[in-house]
C-alpha positions as CSV (number, residue, x, y, z in Angstrom):
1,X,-8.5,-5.1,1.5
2,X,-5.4,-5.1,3.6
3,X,-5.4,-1.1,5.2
4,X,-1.6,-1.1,4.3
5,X,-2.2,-1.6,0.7
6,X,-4.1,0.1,-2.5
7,X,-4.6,-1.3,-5.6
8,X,-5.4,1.3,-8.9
9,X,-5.9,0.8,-12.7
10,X,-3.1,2.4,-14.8
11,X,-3.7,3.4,-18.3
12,X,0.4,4.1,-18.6
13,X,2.2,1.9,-21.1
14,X,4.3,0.0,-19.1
15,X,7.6,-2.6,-20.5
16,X,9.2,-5.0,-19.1
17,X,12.7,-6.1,-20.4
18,X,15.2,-8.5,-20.3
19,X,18.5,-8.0,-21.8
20,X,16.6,-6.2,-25.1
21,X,13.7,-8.4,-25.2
22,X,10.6,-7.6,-24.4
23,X,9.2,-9.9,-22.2
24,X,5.9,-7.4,-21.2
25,X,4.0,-4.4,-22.8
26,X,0.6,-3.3,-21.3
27,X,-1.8,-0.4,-21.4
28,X,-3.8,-2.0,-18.6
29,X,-1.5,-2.6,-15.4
30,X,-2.5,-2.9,-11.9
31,X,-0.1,-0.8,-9.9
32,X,-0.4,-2.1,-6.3
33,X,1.4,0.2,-3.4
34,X,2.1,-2.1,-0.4
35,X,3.5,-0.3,2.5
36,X,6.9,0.9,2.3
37,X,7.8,-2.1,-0.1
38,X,8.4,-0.7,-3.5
39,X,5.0,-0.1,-6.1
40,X,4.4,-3.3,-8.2
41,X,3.0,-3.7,-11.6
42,X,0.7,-6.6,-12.2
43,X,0.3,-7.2,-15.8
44,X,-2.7,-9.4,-17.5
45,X,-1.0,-12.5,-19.0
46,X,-2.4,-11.4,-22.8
47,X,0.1,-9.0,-22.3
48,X,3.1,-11.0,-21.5
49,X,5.0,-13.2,-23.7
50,X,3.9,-16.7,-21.6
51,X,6.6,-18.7,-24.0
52,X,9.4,-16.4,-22.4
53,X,8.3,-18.2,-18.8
54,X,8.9,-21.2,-17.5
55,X,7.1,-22.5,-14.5
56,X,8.8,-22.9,-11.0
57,X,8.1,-25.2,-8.1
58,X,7.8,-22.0,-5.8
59,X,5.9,-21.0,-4.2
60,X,5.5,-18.2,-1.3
61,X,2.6,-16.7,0.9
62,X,1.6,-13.4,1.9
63,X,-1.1,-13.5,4.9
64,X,-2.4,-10.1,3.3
65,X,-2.8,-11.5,-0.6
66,X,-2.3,-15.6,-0.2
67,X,0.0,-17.7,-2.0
68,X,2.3,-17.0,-4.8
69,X,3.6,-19.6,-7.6
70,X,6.1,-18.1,-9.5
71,X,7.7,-18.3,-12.9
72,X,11.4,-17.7,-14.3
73,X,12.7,-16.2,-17.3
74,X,14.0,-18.5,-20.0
75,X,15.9,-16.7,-23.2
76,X,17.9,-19.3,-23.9
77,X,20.9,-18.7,-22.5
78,X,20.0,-16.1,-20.0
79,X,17.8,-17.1,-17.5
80,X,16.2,-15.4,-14.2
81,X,15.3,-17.5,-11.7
82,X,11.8,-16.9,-9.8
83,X,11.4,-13.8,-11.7
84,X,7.8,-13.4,-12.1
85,X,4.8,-14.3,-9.7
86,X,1.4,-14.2,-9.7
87,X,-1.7,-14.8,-7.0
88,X,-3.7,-16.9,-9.0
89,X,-6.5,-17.7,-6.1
90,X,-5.4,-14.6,-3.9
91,X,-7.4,-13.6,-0.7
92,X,-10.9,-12.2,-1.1
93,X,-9.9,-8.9,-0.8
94,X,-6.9,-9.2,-3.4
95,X,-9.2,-10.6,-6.0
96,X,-8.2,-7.7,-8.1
97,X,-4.2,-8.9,-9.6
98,X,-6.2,-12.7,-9.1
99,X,-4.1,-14.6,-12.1
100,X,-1.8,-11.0,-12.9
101,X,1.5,-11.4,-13.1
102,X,4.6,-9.3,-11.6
103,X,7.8,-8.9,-12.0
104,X,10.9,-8.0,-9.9
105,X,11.4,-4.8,-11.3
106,X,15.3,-5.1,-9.3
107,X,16.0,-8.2,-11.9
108,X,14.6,-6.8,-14.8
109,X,14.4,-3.3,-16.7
110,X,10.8,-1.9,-16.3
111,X,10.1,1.2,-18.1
112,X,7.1,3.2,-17.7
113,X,5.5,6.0,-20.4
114,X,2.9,8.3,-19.5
């Protein structure tokens, strides 16, 4: 694993919404700290509403997890572009969010409950 970042299990419930919709709710996040980039929540896609998404053409890459494909945000009227990412065949060392999504928690309205 990159020395720069840690990677942890979180029992919290964590949301994520758009407008009032609740796009994710999970008990079982990954919270990975990168840095001095802000903490990210990678959620397992059981716990996301998958018909909510609709797949992009992006697609980015990180030399310390690999290559993101991302997804937006479709409710029908309000959408958010390239909203949501995930590392489906990260490095070997990031092979714990392999598949998890994330969100930009500046586009959306994440809440988090101990």
């Amino acid at each position: 694993m990159a020395s720069h970042i840690s990677i942890q299990s979180s029992s919290a419930r964590v949301r994520v919404r758009v407008e009032e919709i609740v796009v994710a709710d999970s008990r079982n996040t990954r919270l990975l700290v990168e840095g001095n980039l802000p903490p990210r929540h990678y959620f397992p896609r059981e716990d996301v509403k998958m018909e909510l998404l609709a797949p992009s053409e992006s697609v980015t890459h990180c030399p310390h997890k690999g290559d993101a494909r991302y997804w937006s945000v479709d409710l029908k009227g309000h959408e958010l572009d390239d909203v949501v990412w995930s590392y489906e065949e990260p490095l070997p060392e990031m092979v714990e969010i392999a598949g998890l999504l994330c969100f930009y928690d500046e586009q959306v309205t994440l809440e988090v409950e101990d």
